[in-house]
C-alpha positions, 0 to 999 in steps of 0.5 A, a space after each residue: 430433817 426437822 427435830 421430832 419437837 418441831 414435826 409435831 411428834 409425841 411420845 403417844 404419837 410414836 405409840 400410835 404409828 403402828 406397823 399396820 399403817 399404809 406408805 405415808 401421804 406426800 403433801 407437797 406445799 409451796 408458797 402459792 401465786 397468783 400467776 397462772 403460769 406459776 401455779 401451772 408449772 408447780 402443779 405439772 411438778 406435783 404431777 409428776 412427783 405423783 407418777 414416780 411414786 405411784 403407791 404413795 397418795 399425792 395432795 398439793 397445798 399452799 401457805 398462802 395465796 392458793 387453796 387448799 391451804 396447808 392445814 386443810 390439805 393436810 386434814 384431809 389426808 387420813 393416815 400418816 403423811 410426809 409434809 415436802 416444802 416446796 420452797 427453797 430453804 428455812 424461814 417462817 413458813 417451814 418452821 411456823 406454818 408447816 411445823 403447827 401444821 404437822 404438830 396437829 397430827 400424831 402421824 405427819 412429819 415436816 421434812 427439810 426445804 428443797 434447798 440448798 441442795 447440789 441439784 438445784 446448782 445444776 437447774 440453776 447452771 442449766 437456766 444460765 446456759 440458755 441465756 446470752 451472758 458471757 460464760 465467764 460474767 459474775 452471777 447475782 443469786 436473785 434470793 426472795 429473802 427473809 427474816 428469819 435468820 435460818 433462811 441466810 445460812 441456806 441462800 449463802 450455802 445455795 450461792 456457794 454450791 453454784 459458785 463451785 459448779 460454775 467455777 465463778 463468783 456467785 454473790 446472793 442478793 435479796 429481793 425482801 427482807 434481807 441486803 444486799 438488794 438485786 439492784 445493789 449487787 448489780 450496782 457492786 458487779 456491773 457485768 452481772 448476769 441475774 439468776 433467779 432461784 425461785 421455783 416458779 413464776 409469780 410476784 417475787 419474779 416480776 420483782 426480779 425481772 424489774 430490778 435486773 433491768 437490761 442485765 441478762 436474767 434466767 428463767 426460774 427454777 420451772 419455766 414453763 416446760 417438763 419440770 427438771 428431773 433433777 427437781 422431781 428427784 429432789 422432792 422424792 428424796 425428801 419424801 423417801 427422809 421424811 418416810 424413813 423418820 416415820 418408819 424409825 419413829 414407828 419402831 420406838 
């Protein structure tokens, strides 16, 4: 989890959180894309996330790109809320976005990225197993990258859990921000198979796709289909975090 500091709380904002309070909102937000079939796969997840937890209100919202966008999603909501990151490890927008977002609220908490996580080493061995590489071909992470140096821990620690699923080297590449580039790991393992650890379709795949060129390439973590249950039960075990640090800030 997030530090109180970070998640906006207060010592007048735990004195506010009184018991009387309903379960706390989940406010789901990813990056946001310009692809349909992207935004439609991410918004089947939110749907199905809310029908697991039916007594908790569900919003979706956006850093950037889509609306709402998260601030307004967020003001939105009246009574406390839990704020999920849609999006697979630390970087700007967690720390930055997310963490000012929730800091406007006495009542809201940022919980941790989605990654790395064991469940998503399990979605991402079940995309390479529907694609025709050789079961025993090295595999390049395809990683969107970024700047912020929290974000290198978590792809490394994400490319080390699918390494021990599969029993395989995993080598991380990037496709902004960080090295080695997608084309230079696939230049370094020429046998390659290309996975793709984005959540859904949308700018940063159609990067990946041209830079894994005839390499066998999987589909991202949502394909279009039924999202992953595994996936769903990571979203709502980060909510069930993010409730269980209200809760305990509550009772201070």
């Amino acid at each position: 989890m997030v530090s109180h500091a970070e998640s906006g709380f207060s010592r007048r904002a735990r004195r506010a959180y009184t018991r009387d309070m309903p379960r706390p909102a989940l406010l789901a937000v990813s990056h946001g894309t310009s692809d349909a079939d992207g935004a439609a796969a991410i918004a089947l997840l939110v749907r199905r996330i809310a029908e697991r937890i039916p007594d908790a209100a569900v919003h979706a919202g956006f850093v950037d790109v889509q609306q709402p966008d998260a601030p307004s999603a967020l003001a939105a909501i009246e009574g406390p809320a839990v704020v999920v990151p849609l999006l697979l490890s630390q970087g700007f927008h967690v720390r930055v976005d997310l963490g000012r977002t929730a800091a406007a609220r006495d009542d809201a908490v940022v919980t941790d990225p989605l990654g790395p996580d064991p469940r998503l080493a399990d979605v991402l061995a079940m995309r390479l197993a529907e694609t025709d590489a050789e079961t025993d071909a090295p595999v390049v992470l395809a990683v969107a990258g970024s700047r912020d140096p929290r974000s290198l821990p978590d792809a490394e620690g994400m490319a080390a859990l699918l390494a021990t699923r599969l029993g395989r080297d995993v080598v991380p590449a990037y496709l902004a921000a960080r090295e080695p580039s997608i084309a230079e790991a696939l230049r370094a393992h020429p046998g390659a198979v290309v996975a793709t650890y984005l959540l859904a379709h949308g700018y940063f795949f159609d990067v990946t796709r041209r830079e894994a060129g005839s390499h066998s390439l999987t589909e991202p973590l949502l394909d279009g289909g039924e999202p992953p249950s595994a996936l769903v039960e990571l979203v709502i075990d980060r909510y069930l975090a993010g409730e269980a640090e209200l809760a305990a800030l509550r009772g201070r």
